[in-house]
Short mmCIF file of the C-alpha atoms (twelve columns), coordinates in Angstrom:
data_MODEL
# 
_entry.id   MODEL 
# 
loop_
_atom_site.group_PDB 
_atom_site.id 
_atom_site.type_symbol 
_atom_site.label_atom_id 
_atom_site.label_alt_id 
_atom_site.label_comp_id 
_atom_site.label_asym_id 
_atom_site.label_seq_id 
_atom_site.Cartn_x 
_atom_site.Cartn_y 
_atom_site.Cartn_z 
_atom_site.pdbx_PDB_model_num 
ATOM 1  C CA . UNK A 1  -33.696 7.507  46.452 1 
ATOM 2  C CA . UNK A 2  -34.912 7.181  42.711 1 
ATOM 3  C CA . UNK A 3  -34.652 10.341 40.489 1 
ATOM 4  C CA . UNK A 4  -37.408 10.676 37.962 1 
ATOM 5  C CA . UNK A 5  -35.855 9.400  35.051 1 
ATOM 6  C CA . UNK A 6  -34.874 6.168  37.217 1 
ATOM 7  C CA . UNK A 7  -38.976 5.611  38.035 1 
ATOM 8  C CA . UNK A 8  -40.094 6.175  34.825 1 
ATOM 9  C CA . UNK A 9  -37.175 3.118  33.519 1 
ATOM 10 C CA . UNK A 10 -38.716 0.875  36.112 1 
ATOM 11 C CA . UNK A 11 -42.197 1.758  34.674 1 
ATOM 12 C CA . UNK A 12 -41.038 1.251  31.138 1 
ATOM 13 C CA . UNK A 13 -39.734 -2.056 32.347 1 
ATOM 14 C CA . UNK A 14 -42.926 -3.339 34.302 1 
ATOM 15 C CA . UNK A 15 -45.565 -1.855 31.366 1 
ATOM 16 C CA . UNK A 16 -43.705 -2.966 28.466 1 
ATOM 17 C CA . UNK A 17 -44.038 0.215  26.749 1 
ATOM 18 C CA . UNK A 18 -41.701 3.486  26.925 1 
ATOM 19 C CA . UNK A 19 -42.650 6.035  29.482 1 
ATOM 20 C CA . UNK A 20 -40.553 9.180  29.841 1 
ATOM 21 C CA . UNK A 21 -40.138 12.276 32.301 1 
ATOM 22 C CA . UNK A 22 -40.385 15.149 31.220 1 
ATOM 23 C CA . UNK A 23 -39.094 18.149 33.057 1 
ATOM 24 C CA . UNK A 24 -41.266 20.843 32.607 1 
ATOM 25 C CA . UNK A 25 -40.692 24.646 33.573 1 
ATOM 26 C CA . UNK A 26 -43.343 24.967 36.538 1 
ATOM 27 C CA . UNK A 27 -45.561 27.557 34.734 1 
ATOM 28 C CA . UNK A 28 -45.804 24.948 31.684 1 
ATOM 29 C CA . UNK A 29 -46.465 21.925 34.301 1 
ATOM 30 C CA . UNK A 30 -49.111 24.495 35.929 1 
ATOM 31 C CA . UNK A 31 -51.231 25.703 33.002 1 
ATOM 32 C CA . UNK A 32 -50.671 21.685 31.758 1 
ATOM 33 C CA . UNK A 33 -52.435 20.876 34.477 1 
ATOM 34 C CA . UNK A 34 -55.254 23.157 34.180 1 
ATOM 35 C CA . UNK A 35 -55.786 22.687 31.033 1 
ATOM 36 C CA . UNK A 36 -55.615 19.182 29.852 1 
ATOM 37 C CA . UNK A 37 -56.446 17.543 33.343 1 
ATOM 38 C CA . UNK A 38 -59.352 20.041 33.936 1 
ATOM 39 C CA . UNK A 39 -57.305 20.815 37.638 1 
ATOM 40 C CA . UNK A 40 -58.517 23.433 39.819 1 
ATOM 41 C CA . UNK A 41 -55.933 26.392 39.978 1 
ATOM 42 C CA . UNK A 42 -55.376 26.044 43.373 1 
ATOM 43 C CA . UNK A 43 -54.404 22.243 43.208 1 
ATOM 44 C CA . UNK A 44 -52.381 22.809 40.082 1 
ATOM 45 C CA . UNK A 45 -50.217 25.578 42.246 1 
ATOM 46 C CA . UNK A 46 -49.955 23.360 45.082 1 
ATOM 47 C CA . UNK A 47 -48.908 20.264 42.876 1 
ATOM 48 C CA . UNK A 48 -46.599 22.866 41.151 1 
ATOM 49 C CA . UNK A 49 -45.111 24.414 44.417 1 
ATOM 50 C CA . UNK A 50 -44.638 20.282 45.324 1 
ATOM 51 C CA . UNK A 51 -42.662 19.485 42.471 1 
ATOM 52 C CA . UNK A 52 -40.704 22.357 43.220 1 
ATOM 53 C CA . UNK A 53 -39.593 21.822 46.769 1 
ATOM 54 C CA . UNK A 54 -39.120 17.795 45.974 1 
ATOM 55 C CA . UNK A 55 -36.206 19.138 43.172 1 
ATOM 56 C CA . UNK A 56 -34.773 21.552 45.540 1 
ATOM 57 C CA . UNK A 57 -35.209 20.091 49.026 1 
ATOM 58 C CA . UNK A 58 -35.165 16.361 47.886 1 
ATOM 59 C CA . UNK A 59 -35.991 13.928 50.587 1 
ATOM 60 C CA . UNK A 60 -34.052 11.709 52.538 1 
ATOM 61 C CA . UNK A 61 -35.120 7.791  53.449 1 
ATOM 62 C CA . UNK A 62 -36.251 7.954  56.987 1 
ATOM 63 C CA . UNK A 63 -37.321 4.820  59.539 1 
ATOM 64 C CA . UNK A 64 -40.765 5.962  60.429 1 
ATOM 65 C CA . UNK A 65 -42.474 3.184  58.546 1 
ATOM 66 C CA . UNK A 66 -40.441 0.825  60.722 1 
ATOM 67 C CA . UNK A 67 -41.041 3.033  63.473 1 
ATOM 68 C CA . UNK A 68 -44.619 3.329  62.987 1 
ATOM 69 C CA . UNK A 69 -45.665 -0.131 61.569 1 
ATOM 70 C CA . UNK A 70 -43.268 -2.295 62.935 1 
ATOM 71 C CA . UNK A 71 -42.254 -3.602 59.320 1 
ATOM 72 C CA . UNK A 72 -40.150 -2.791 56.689 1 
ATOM 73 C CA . UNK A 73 -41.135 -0.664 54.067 1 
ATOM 74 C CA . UNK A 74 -42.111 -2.231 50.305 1 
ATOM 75 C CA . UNK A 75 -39.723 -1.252 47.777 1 
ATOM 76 C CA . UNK A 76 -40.246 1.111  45.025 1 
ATOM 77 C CA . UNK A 77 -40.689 -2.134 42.547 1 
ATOM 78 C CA . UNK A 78 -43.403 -3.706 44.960 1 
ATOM 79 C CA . UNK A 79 -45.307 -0.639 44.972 1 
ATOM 80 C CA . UNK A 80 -45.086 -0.528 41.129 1 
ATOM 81 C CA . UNK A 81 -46.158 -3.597 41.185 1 
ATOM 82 C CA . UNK A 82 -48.632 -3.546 43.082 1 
ATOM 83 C CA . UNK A 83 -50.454 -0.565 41.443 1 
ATOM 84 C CA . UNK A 84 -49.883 -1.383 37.884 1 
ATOM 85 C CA . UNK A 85 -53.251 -1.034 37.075 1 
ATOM 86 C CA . UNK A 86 -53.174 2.841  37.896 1 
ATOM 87 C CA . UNK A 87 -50.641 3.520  35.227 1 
ATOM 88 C CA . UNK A 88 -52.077 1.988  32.298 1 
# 
């Protein structure tokens, strides 16, 4: 499991520049969302209501990519990796 502040160090780290999480009150995050990313209000309350329930019913590392793929999941780092390109 990697807390927020722990993903945006490894994306400091892999885009050579800071990048920093900011924990926002869920109304902020909401009207954020509306208004400087032009979100609909119903996707900006479900993103909102997401963010919620991952901070208070935080997720546990199951097997069903093993399970289901018969392969190991890639790593937090490979995915990172792999995407860079979407967080520049």
């Amino acid at each position: 499991m990697y807390s927020y502040p722990q993903v945006a160090e490894k994306l400091t780290i892999l885009l050579n520049h800071p990048v920093r999480y900011i924990d926002m009150d869920p109304d902020i995050l909401r009207q954020n969302l509306i208004k400087h990313n032009e979100m609909p209000i119903w996707l900006a309350n479900h993103v909102v209501e997401i963010q919620i329930m991952s901070v208070m019913v935080p997720e546990k590392p199951t097997d069903t990519v093993r399970c289901l793929l018969g392969k190991e999941p890639r790593s937090l780092e490979s995915f990172l990796y792999e995407t860079k390109e979407k967080f520049l």
